[in-house]
N, C-alpha and C positions, 0 to 999 in steps of 0.2 A: 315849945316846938320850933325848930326852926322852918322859915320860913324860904321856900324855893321860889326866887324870882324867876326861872326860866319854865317851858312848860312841860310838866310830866312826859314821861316814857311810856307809851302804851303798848302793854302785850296784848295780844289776845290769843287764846291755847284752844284752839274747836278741834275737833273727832266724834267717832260715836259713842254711844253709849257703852262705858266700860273696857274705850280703847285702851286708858290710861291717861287722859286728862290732867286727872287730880296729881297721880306719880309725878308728872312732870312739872307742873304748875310747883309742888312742893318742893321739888329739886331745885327748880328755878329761884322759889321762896326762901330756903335753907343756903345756897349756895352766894346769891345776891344779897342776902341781909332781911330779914323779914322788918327793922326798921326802917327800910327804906322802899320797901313795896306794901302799896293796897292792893287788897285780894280782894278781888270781886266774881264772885259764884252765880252765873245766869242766874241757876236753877232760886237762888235766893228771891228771884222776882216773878214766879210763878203768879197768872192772875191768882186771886184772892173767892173762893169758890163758895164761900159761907153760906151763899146767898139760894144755894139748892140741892136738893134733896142729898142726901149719902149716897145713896146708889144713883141718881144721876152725877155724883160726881166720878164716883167709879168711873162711869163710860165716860170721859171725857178723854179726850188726846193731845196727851200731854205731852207728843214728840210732835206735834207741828207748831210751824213761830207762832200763830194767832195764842197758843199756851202761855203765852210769857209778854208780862206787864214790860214793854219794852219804852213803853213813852217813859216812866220811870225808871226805867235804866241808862237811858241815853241822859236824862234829867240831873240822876245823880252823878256819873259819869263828867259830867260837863261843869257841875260844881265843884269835881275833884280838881279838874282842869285848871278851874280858877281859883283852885289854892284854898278854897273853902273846906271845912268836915262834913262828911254826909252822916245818917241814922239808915245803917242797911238797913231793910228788912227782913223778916224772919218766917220760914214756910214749915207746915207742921205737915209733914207725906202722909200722915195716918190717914187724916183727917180734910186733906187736901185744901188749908183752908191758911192764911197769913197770921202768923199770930199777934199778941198783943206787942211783946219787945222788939225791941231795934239795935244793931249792932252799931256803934259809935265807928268810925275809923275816918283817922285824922288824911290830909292828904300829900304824900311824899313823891320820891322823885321817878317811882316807876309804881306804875297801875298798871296791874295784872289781872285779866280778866278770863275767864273761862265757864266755857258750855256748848253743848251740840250744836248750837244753832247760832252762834253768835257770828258767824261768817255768811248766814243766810239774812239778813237785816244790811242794808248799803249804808246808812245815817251810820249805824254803829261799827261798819266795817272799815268806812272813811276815818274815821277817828284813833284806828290802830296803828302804827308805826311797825310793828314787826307780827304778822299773823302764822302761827304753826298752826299743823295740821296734825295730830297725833294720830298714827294707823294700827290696825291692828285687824288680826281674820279674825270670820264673823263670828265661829263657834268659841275661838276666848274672849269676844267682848260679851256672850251673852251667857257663856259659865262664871264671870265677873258680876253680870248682874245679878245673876241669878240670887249669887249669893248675898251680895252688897242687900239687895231687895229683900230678901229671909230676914240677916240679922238685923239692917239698920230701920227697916221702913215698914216691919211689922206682916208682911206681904206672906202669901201660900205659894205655892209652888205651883198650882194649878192656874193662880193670876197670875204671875209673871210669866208664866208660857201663853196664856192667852193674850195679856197685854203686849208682849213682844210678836207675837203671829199678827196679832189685828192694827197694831200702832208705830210699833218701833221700829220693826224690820220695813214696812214696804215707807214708813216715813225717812226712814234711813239715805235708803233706795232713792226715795223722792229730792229730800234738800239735803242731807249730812253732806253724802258724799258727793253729788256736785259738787258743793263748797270749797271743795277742796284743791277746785282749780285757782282757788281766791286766796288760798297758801303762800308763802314768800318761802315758807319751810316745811316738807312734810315729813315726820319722825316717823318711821317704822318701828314696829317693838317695840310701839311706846315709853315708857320710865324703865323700861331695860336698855336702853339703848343710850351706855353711859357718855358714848364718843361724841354722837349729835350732844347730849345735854351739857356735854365741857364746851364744845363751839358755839352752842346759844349763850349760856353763862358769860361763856368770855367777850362775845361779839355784844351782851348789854352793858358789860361794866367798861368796853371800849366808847357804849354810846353814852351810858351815863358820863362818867369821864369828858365826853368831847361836849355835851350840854353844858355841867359843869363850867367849864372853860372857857364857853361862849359866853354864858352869862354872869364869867368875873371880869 
């Protein structure tokens, strides 16, 4: 692998649930070079919940920051920093609980990081170099979930209307979109919104390029 003496690019891509995050992060991924970005998924650091009952994990609230193992994000994060490989971890929604495997990923020259809340934590906000904001209205980011929620995460339709009424929306409300004052970039129309996604693309591989440079 080669090794980068200078120090990583850090994105970080926050909005809400189902703004379109992911769309853009992967646009960012695909267009940049996935060889040369680590991808790091908040939601991959969910606390680890084994520890109590099913249905009290049910009720937990999993749109506020206390939801997410952040000491271990800023941890691995920082090892990416200094050029080391981290073991992501691995979160199973069914079950609401960290599994046993870990995803290896080596560390390159832009760290791309994304999740709801990732502009709501200052330790991890400080460490970003360029922060979007993906937007989107609220009745297509939670027809988005809705669905995301059915096929991938095993969910009813009766839970994701209650979890979104009791957690998401008034958490939303509470920290998402503040955050969004702490933007450098905010995309509307999220991963449809191909004209912003050519000026981010092109304004990282001007900044990759100019790291690069400095540190030949």
């Amino acid at each position: 692998m080669e090794q980068h003496t200078h120090r990583p690019l850090v994105i970080g891509v926050a909005g809400g649930s189902g703004s379109g995050k992911t769309t853009v992060s992967q646009a960012i991924l695909q267009r940049v070079g996935p060889e040369r970005i680590t991808f790091l998924q908040h939601d991959s650091y969910y606390c680890d919940l084994a520890h109590l009952p099913l249905e009290q994990r049910r009720q937990m609230n999993f749109d506020h920051p206390n939801a997410f193992d952040n000491a271990l994000f800023i941890a691995q994060l920082d090892t990416l920093l200094r050029g080391e490989p981290i073991a992501i971890p691995t979160y199973d929604f069914a079950t609401y609980t960290r599994g046993a495997a870990t995803v290896a990923a080596q560390p390159q020259a832009v760290i791309l990081i994304e999740g709801i809340l990732i502009f709501a934590d200052a330790a991890l906000r400080e460490r970003m170099d360029i922060k979007l904001f993906v937007d989107a209205e609220s009745d297509v980011r939670f027809i988005r979930r809705l669905q995301r929620d059915l096929v991938e995460r095993g969910r009813s339709v009766d839970s994701v209307i209650e979890q979104y009424l009791k957690t998401v929306r008034p958490m939303h409300q509470e920290f998402v979109e503040p955050s969004k004052r702490d933007a450098d970039i905010i995309i509307p129309r999220g991963g449809l919104n191909a004209i912003a996604i050519d000026m981010i693309v092109a304004r990282v591989e001007r900044m990759i390029a100019a790291s690069a440079a400095g540190a030949g």
